[in-house]
C-alpha positions as CSV (number, residue, x, y, z in Angstrom):
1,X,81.0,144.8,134.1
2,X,81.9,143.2,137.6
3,X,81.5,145.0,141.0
4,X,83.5,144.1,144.1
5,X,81.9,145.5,147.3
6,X,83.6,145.6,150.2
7,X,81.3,145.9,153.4
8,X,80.9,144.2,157.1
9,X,77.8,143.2,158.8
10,X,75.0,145.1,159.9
11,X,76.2,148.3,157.9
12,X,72.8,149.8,156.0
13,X,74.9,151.6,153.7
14,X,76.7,148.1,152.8
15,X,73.1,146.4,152.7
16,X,71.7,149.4,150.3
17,X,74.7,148.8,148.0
18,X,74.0,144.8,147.9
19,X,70.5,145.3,147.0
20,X,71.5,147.4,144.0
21,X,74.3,145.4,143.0
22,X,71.8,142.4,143.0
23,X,69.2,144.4,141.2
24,X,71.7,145.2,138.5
25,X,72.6,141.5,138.2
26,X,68.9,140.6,138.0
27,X,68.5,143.3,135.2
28,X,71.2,143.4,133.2
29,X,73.2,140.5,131.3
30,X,76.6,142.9,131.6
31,X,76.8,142.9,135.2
32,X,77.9,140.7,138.2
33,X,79.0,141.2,141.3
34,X,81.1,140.0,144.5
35,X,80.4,141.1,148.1
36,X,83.5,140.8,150.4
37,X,82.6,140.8,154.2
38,X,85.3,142.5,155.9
39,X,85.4,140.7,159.2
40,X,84.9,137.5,157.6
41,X,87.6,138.0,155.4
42,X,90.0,139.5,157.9
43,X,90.9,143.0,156.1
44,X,91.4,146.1,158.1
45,X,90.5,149.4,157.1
46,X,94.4,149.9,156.6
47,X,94.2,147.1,154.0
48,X,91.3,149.2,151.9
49,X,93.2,152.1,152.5
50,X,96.1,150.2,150.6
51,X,93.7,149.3,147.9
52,X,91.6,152.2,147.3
53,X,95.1,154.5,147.3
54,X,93.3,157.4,150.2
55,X,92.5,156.7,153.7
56,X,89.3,155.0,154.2
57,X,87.0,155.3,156.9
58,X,83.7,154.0,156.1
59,X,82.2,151.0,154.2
60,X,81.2,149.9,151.6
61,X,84.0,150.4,149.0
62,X,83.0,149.8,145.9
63,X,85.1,149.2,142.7
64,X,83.3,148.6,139.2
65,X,86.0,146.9,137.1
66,X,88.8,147.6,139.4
67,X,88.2,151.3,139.7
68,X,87.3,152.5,143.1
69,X,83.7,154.3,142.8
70,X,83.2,155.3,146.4
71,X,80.4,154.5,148.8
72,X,77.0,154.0,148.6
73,X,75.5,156.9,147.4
74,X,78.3,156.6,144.9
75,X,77.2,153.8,143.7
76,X,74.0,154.9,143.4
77,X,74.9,157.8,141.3
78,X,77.3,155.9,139.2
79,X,74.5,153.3,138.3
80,X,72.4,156.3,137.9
81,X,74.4,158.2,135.1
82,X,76.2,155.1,133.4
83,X,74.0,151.6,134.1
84,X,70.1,153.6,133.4
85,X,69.0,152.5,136.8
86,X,68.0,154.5,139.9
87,X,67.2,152.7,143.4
88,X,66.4,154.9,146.2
C-alpha cells in the first residue's frame, strides 16, 4: 500500500497527515509513503484539481494507491476502518 500526500509548509492538517503516514510506515510492513511539498514542487491548486477530478481548496490531498481519499480527517478515518490504527 503506497500513500502520496500532497501538502505545503506550515499546514497542521498536512503535518497531522505526515505523522500518521509515518506511523503507518513504522508499523506496518504493507505501507509506505511519499510527501509532495506543493510550493517546492511548483503545483497549483488548479493542478490537484486536475488530479483529484473536483475542485480542491485545501491541503493535504491524499491518495492511497492512486485513489484520492480526501484530507486529513480522511485519512484518519480511512486508516481507522481499513489499516487497524487510530491517531488522534
Amino acid at each position: 500500500m503506497f500513500a502520496v500526500i500532497f501538502g505545503r509548509p506550515g499546514c497542521p492538517y498536512c503535518v497531522r497527515a505526515k505523522e500518521l503516514a509515518e506511523k503507518l510506515t513504522a508499523e506496518r510492513d504493507d505501507f509506505s509513503y511519499r510527501y509532495v511539498d506543493i510550493h517546492a514542487e511548483g503545483i497549483s491548486k488548479a493542478d490537484l484539481s486536475k488530479t483529484v477530478g473536483k475542485p480542491v481548496e485545501t491541503v493535504p490531498q491524499i491518495f492511497v494507491d492512486q485513489v484520492h481519499i480526501g484530507g486529513c480527517t480522511d485519512f484518519e478515518a480511512y486508516a481507522q476502518e481499513n489499516l487497524s490504527l487510530y491517531q488522534q
